[in-house]
VOPAGU-2260 file (C-alpha; in pm, 1 decimal, decimal comma):
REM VOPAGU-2260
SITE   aa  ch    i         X         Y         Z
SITE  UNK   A    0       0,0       0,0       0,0
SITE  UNK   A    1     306,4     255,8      94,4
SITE  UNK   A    2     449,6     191,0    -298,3
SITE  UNK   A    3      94,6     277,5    -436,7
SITE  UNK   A    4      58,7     566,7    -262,6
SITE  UNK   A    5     448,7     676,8    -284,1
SITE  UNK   A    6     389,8     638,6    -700,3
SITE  UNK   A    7      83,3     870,9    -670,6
SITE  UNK   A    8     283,4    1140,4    -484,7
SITE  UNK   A    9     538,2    1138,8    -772,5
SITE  UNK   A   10     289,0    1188,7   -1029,2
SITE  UNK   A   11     126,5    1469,6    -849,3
SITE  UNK   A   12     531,4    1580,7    -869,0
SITE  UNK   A   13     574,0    1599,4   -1178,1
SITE  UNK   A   14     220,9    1738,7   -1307,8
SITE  UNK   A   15     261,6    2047,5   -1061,9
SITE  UNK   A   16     666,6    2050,7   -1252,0
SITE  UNK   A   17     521,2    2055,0   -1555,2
SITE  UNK   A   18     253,5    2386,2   -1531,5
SITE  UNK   A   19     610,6    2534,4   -1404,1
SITE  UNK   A   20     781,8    2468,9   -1671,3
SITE  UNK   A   21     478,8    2523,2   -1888,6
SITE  UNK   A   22     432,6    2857,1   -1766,6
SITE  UNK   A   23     793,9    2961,3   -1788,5
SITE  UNK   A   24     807,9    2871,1   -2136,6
SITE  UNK   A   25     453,9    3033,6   -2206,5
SITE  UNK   A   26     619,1    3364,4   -2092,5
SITE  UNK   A   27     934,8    3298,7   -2294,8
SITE  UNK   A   28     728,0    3255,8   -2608,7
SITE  UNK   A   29     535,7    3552,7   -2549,0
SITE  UNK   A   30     830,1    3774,9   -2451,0
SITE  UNK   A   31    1023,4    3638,3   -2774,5
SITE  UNK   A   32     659,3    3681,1   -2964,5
SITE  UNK   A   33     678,3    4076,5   -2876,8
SITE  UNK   A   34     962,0    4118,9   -2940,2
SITE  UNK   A   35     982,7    4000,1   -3297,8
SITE  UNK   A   36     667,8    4229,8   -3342,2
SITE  UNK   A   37     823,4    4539,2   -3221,9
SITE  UNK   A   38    1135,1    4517,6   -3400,4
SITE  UNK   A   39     938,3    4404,2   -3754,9
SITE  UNK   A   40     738,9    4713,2   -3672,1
SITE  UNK   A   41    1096,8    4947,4   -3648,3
SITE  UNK   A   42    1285,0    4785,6   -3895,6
SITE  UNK   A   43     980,9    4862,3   -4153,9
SITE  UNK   A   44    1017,5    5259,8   -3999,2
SITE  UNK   A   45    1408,5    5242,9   -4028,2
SITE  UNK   A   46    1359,9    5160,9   -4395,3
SITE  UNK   A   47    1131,5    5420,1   -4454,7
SITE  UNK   A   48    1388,7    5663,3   -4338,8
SITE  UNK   A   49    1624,7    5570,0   -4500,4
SITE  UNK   A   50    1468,6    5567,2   -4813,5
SITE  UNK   A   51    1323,1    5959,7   -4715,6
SITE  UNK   A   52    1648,3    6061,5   -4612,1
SITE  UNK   A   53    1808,9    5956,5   -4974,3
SITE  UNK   A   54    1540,3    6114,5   -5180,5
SITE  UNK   A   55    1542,5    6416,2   -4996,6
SITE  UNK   A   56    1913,5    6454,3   -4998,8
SITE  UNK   A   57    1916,8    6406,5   -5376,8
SITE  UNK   A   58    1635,8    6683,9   -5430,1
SITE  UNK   A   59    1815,4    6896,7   -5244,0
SITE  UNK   A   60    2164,8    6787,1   -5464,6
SITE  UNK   A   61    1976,1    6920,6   -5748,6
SITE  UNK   A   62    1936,7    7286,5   -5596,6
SITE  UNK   A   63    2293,2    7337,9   -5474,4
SITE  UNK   A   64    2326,5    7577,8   -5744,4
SITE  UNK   A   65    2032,0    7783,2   -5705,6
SITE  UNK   A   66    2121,1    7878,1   -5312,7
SITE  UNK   A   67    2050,5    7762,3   -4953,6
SITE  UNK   A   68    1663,2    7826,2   -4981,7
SITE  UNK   A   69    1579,1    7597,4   -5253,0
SITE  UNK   A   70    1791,2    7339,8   -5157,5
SITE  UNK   A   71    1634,3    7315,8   -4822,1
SITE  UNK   A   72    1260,9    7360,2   -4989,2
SITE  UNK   A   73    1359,6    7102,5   -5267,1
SITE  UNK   A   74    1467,9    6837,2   -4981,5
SITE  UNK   A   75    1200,9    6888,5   -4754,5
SITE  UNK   A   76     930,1    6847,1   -4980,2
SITE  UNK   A   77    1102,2    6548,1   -5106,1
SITE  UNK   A   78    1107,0    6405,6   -4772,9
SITE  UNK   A   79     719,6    6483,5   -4715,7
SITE  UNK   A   80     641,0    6324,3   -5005,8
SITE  UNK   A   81     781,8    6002,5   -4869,5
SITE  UNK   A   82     613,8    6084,1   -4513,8
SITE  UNK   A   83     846,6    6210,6   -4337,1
SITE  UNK   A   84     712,9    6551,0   -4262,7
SITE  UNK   A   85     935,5    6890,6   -4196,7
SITE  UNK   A   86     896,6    6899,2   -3778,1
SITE  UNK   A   87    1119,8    6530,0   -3802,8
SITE  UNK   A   88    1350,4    6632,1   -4113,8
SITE  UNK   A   89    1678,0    6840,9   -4060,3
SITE  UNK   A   90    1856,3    6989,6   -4325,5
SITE  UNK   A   91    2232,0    7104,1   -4373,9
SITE  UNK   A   92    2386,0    7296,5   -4633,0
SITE  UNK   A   93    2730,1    7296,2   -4662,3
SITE  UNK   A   94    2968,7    7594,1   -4708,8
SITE  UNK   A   95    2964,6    7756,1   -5068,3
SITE  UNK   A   96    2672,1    7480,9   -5154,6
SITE  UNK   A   97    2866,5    7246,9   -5161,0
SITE  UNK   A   98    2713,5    6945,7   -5010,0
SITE  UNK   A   99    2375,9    6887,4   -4846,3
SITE  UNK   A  100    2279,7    6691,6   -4535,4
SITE  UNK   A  101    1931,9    6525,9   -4439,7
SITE  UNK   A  102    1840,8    6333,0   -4134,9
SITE  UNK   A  103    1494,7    6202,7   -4064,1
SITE  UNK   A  104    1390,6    6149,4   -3735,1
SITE  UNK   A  105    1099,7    5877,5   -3644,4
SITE  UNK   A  106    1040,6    5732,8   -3275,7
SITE  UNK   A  107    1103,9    5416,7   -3174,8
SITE  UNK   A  108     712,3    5232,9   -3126,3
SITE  UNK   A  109     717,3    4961,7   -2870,3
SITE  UNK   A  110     344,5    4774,9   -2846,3
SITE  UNK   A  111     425,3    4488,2   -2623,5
SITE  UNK   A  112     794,0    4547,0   -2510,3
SITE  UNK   A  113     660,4    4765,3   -2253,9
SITE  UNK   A  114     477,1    4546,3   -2122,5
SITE  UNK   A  115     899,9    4428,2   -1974,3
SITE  UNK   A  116    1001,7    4736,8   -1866,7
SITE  UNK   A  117    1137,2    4812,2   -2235,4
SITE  UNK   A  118    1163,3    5199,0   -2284,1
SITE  UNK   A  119    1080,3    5427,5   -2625,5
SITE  UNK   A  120    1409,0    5565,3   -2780,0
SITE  UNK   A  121    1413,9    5785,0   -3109,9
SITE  UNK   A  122    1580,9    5655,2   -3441,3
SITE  UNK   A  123    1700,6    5845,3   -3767,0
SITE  UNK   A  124    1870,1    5788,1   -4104,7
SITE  UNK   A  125    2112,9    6039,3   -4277,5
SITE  UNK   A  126    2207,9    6098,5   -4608,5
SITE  UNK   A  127    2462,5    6322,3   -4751,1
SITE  UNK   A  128    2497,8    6427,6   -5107,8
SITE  UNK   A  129    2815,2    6640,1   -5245,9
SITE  UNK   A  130    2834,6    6805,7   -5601,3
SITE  UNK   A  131    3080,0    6552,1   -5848,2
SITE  UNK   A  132    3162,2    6591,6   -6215,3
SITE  UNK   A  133    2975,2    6341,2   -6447,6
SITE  UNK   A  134    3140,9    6021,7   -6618,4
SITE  UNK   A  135    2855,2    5938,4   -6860,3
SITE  UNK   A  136    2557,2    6143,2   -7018,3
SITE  UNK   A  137    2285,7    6076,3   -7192,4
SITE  UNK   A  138    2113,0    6357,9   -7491,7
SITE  UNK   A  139    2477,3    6450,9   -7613,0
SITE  UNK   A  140    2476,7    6614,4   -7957,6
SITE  UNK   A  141    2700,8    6454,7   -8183,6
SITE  UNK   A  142    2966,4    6797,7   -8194,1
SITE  UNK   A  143    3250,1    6785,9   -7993,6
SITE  UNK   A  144    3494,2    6997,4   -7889,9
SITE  UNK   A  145    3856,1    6975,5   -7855,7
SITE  UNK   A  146    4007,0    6928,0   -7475,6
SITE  UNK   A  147    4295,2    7169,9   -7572,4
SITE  UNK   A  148    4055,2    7482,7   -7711,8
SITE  UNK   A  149    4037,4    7797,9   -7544,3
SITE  UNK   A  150    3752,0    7712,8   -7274,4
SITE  UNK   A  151    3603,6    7974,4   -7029,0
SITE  UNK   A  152    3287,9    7941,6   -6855,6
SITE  UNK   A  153    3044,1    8242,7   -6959,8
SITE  UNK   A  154    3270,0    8296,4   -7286,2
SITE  UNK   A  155    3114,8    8303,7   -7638,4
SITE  UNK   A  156    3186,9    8068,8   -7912,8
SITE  UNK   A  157    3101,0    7933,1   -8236,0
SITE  UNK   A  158    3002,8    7583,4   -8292,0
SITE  UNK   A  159    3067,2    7423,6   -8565,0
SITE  UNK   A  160    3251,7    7669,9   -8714,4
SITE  UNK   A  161    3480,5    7583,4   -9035,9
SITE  UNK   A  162    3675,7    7829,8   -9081,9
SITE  UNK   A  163    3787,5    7870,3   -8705,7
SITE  UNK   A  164    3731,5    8192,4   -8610,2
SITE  UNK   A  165    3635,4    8135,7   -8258,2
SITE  UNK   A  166    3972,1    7931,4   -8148,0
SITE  UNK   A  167    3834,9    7590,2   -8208,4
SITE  UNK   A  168    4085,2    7304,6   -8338,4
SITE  UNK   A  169    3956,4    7192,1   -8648,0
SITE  UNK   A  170    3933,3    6804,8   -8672,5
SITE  UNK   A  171    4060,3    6827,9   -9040,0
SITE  UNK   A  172    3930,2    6979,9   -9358,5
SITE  UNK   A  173    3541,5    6908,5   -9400,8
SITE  UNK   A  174    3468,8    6859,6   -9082,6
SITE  UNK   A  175    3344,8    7168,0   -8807,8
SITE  UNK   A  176    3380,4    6847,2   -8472,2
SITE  UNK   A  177    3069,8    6644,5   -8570,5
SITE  UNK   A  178    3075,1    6299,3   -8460,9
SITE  UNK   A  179    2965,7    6028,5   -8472,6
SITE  UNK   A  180    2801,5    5792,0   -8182,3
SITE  UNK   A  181    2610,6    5552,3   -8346,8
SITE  UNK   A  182    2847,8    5198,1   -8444,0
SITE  UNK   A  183    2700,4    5257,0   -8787,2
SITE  UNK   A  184    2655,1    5563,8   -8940,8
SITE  UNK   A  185    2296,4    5728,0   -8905,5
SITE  UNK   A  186    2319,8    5939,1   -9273,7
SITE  UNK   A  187    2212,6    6279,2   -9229,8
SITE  UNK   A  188    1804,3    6210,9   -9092,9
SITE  UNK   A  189    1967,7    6043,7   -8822,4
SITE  UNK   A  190    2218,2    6300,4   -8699,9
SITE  UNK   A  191    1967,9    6566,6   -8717,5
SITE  UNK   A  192    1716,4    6388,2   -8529,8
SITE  UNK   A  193    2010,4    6337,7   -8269,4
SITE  UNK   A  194    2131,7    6725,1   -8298,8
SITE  UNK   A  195    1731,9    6772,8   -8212,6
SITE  UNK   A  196    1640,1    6546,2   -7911,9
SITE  UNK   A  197    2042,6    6445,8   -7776,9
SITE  UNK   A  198    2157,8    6058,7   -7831,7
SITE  UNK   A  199    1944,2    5848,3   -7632,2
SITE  UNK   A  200    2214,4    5627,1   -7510,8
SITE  UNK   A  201    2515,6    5684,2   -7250,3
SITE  UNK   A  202    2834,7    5873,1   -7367,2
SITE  UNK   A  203    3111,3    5757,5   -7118,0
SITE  UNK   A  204    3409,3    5949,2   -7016,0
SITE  UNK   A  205    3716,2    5696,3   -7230,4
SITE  UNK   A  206    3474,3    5627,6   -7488,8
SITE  UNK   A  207    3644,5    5606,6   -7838,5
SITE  UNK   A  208    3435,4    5783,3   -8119,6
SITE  UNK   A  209    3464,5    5779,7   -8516,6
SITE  UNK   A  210    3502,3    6156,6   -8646,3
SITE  UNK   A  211    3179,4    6231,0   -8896,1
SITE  UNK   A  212    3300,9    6442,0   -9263,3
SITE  UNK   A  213    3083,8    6575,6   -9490,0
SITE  UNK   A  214    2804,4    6691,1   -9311,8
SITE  UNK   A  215    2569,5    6957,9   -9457,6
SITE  UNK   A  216    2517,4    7283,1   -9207,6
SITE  UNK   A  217    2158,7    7311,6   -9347,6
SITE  UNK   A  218    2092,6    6942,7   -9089,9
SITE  UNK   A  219    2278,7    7138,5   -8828,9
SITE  UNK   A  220    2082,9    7454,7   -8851,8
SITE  UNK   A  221    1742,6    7300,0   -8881,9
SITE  UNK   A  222    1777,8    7116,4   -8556,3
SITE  UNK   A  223    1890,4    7455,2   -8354,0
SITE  UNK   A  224    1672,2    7615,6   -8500,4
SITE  UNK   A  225    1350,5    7372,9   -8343,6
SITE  UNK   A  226    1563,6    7349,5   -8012,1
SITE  UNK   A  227    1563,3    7767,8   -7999,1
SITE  UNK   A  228    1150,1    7760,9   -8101,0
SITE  UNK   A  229    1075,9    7471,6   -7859,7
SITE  UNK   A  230    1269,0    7647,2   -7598,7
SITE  UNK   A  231    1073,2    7965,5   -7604,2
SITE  UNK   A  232     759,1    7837,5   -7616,3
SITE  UNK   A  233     803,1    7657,0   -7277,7
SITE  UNK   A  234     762,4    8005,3   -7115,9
SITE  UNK   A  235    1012,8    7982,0   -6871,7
SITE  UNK   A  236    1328,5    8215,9   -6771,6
SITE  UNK   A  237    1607,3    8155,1   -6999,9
SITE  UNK   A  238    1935,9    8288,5   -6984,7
SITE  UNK   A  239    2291,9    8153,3   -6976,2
SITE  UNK   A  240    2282,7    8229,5   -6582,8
SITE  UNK   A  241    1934,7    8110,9   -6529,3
SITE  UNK   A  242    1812,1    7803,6   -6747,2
SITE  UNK   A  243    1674,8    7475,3   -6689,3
SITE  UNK   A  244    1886,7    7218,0   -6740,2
SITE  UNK   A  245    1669,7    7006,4   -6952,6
SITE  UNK   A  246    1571,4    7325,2   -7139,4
SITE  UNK   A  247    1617,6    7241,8   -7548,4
SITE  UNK   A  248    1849,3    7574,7   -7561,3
SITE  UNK   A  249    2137,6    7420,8   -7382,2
SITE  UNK   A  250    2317,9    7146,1   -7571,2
SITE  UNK   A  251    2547,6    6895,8   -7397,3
SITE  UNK   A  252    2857,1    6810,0   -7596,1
SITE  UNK   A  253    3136,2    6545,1   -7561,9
SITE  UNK   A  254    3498,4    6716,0   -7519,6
SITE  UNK   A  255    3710,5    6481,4   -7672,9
SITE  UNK   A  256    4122,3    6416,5   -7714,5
SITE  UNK   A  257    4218,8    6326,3   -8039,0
SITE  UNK   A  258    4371,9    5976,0   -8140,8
SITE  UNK   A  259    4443,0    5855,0   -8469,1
SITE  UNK   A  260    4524,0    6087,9   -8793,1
SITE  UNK   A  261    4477,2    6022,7   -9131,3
SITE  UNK   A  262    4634,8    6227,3   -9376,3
SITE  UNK   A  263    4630,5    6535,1   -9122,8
SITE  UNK   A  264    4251,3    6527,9   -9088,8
SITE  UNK   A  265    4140,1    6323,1   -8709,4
SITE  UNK   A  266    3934,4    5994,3   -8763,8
SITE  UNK   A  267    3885,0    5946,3   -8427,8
SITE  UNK   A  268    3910,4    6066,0   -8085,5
SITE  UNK   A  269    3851,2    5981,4   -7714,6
SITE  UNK   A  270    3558,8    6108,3   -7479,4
SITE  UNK   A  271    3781,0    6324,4   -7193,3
SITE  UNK   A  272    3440,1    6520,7   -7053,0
SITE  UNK   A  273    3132,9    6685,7   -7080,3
SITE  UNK   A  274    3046,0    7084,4   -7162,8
SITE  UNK   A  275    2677,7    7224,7   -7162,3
SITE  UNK   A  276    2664,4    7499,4   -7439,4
SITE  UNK   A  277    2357,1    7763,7   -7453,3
SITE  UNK   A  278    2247,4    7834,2   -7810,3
SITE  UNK   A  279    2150,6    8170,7   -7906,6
SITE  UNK   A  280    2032,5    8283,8   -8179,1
SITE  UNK   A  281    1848,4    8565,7   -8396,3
SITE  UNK   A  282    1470,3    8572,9   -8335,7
SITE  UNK   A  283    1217,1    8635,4   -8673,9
SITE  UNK   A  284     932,5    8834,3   -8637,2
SITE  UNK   A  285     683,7    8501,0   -8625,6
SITE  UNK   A  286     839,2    8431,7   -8285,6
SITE  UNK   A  287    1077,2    8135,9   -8493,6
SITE  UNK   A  288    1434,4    8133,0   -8471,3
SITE  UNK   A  289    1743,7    8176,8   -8733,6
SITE  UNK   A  290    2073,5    8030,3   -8713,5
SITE  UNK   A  291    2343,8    8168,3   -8977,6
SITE  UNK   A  292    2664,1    7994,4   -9036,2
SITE  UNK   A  293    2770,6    7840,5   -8717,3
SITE  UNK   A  294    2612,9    7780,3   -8409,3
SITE  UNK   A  295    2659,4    8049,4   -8197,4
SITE  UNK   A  296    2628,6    8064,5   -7759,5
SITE  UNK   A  297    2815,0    8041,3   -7463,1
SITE  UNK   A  298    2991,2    7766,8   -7226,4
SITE  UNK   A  299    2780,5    7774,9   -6902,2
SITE  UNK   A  300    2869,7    7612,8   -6546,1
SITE  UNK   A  301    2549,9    7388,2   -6451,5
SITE  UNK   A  302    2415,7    7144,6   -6232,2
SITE  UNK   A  303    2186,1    6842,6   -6390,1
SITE  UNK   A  304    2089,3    6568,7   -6185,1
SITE  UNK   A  305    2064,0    6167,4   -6226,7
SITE  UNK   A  306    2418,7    6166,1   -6413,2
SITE  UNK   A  307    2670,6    5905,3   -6307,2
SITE  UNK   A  308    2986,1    6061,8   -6146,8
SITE  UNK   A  309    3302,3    6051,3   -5975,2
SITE  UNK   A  310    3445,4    6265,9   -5691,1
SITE  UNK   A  311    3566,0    6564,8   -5806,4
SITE  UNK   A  312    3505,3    6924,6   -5998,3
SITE  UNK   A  313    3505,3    6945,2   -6405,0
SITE  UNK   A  314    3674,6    7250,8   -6541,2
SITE  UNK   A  315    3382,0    7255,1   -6842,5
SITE  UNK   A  316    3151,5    7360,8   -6542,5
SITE  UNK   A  317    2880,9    7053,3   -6562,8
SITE  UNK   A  318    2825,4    6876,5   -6220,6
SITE  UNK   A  319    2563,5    6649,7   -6061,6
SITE  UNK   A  320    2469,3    6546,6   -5701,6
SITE  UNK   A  321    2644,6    6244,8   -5568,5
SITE  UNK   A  322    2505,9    6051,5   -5278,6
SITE  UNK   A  323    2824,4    5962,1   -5051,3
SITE  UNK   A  324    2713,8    5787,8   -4736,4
């Protein structure tokens, strides 16, 4: 009788060892439970930063060279946009517009790790864009210009100009710089179509061209024409200080380094940089423009987002915001 009653009193035990253990491990799972919701619930805000943060910083990259104001108004509206609203956004301009800063701010949101004594933090993300010169464009015209040419920012040249009265270097007799960035060559439809909307493809910086002879200014003149008509019927300030940078007047050119020679005319040269040129031009009285021999306007410094870059400042004035960190 003693053994029977002995064995009950270890089952009794080891049911009141398991609700212990059952209940420990109930709390465990719970504990582990909240916690996995808390920190899905952050991580999910802490990528939503950081995605605010970099699109801000970029919209402001684009309005370093406009001033302080827009750069901050460009970024913070970027940031709302991507709900992160001004009262949690801070923005820093660097000296001489240089760079731009953004952090976004968010609290941390704990549901259930309160319930242990857990206590709300803050987090943020940061982004920080700097203005770089461009390795590869896209809407080049095929008309380059030489790397060893007089070049000055705000000075006034002639494009395309065969008889080199502007301080161009010729690439050889019968041909004003045209080039030509197709594998095959386009005939003349082609490169006017490309003088009048930019190649569609990217241009890099060591990119190896074929020179392009023989082309007719009347092609050239057409297409400079439309850009100067479609350009002033967009309504918008225009000047070589003050322009859009996807306005039609300003052309974006390849400067190249010659390579091989034949028979003292260049057949081919390399891609060194980029220059943005704005056309002018004389104005008929139906509101349409006239171009005369050349192409005439003037080298302008100016900033153009989305281009693919390297550290650094080009001395043909184009740059583009570069997201560092």
């Amino acid at each position: 009788m003693k053994i029977w009653q002995t064995f009950i009193l270890c089952l009794e035990n080891e049911r009141g060892t398991s609700l212990v253990l059952l209940a420990l491990a109930m709390t465990a799972l719970l504990g582990s439970t909240a916690l996995v919701a808390d920190l899905g619930v952050n991580y999910v805000t802490q990528a939503r930063l950081a995605v605010a943060a970099d699109a801000a910083a970029l919209a402001g990259g684009t309005q370093l060279g406009a001033g302080r104001d827009r750069v901050m108004q460009a970024a913070k509206e970027m940031a709302a946009k991507n709900g992160v609203f001004a009262d949690a956004v801070a923005v820093e301009v660097a000296p001489n517009n240089s760079g731009v800063t953004v952090t976004a701010k968010a609290p941390v949101r704990l549901f259930f790790g309160k319930i242990f004594g857990l206590q709300a933090a803050g987090m943020q993300q940061q982004a920080h864009v700097v203005l770089a010169r461009p390795i590869s464009m896209t809407q080049l015209v095929p008309i380059g210009i030489d790397q060893n040419m007089a070049f000055k920012i705000g000075s006034r040249h002639l494009l395309f100009a065969k008889d080199n009265k502007s301080g161009e270097i010729e690439l050889g007799s019968g041909n004003a710089g045209a080039l030509e960035f197709a594998t095959q060559s386009t005939g003349a439809q082609g490169l006017e179509e490309q003088l009048r909307r930019g190649w569609p493809e990217l241009i890099s910086k060591g990119n190896i061209l074929e020179t392009k002879s023989g082309v007719k200014f009347s092609a050239v003149k057409s297409a400079m024409e439309d850009r100067l008509t479609r350009a002033a019927a967009l309504n918008h300030q225009c000047s070589p200080t003050v322009c859009p940078p996807d306005c039609p007047r300003i052309i974006y050119v390849p400067v190249y380094r010659p390579l091989r020679t034949d028979e003292n005319k260049v057949k081919q040269v390399e891609v060194v940089d980029f220059a943005a040129f704005w056309l002018d031009g004389t104005r008929r009285s139906n509101g349409s423009w006239e171009i005369e021999k050349e192409i005439p306007g003037i080298f302008i410094g100016i900033q153009k987002g989305g281009l693919l870059s390297e550290a650094g400042e080009s001395p043909y004035g184009i740059s583009t915001g570069k997201l560092v960190r």
